[in-house]
C-alpha positions in Angstrom: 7.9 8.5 -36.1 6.9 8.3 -32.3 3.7 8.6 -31.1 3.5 11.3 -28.1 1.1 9.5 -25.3 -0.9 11.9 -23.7 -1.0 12.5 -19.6 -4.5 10.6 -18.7 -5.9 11.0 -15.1 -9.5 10.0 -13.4 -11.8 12.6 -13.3 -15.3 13.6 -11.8 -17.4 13.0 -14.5 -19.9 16.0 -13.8 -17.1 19.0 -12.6 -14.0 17.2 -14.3 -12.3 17.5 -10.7 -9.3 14.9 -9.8 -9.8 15.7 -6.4 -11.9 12.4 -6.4 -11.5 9.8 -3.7 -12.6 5.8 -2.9 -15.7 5.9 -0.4 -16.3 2.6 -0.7 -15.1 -0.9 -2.5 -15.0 -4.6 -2.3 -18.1 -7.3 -2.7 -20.5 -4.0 -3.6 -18.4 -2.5 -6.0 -16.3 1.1 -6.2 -18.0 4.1 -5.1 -16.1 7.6 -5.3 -16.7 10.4 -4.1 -15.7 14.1 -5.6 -14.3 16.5 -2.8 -15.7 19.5 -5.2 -19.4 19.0 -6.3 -20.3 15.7 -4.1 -20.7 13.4 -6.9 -21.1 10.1 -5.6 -21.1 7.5 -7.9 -19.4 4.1 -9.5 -18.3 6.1 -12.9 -15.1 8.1 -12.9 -13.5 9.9 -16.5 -10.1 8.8 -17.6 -9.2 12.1 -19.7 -6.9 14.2 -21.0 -6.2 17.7 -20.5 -8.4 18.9 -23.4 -11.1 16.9 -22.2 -11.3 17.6 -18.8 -10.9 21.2 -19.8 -14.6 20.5 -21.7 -16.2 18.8 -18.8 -15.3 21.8 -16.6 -16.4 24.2 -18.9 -19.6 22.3 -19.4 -20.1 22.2 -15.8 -19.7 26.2 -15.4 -22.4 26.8 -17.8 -24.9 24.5 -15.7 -24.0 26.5 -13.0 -24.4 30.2 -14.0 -28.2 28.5 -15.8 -29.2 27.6 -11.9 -28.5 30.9 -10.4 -31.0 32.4 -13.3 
């Protein structure tokens, strides 16, 4: 029996975006940047589609609490 290996892809880890990109590396360590919420930070998500489907959904419902 063969295992199916699911599609895994970096993530934003607060909007569950891929549209994440390096600012900066080297001697300082990574820093991306998310082109969708401006998250700027050293941590990216390695997910899978159900996951990020859970980040983004988590991420909605902050959003519709702020505009309360």
């Amino acid at each position: 029996m063969e295992k199916k290996r699911e599609r895994m892809v970096e993530v934003c880890p607060v909007c569950g975006s891929s549209e994440i990109y390096l600012e900066t590396g080297g001697y300082v360590g990574k820093v991306y940047h998310c082109k969708d919420c401006n998250y700027m930070g050293a941590l990216v998500v390695e997910a899978d589609d159900e996951m990020v489907e859970a980040i983004k959904e988590g991420y909605g419902r902050e959003k519709k609490g702020e505009e309360k």
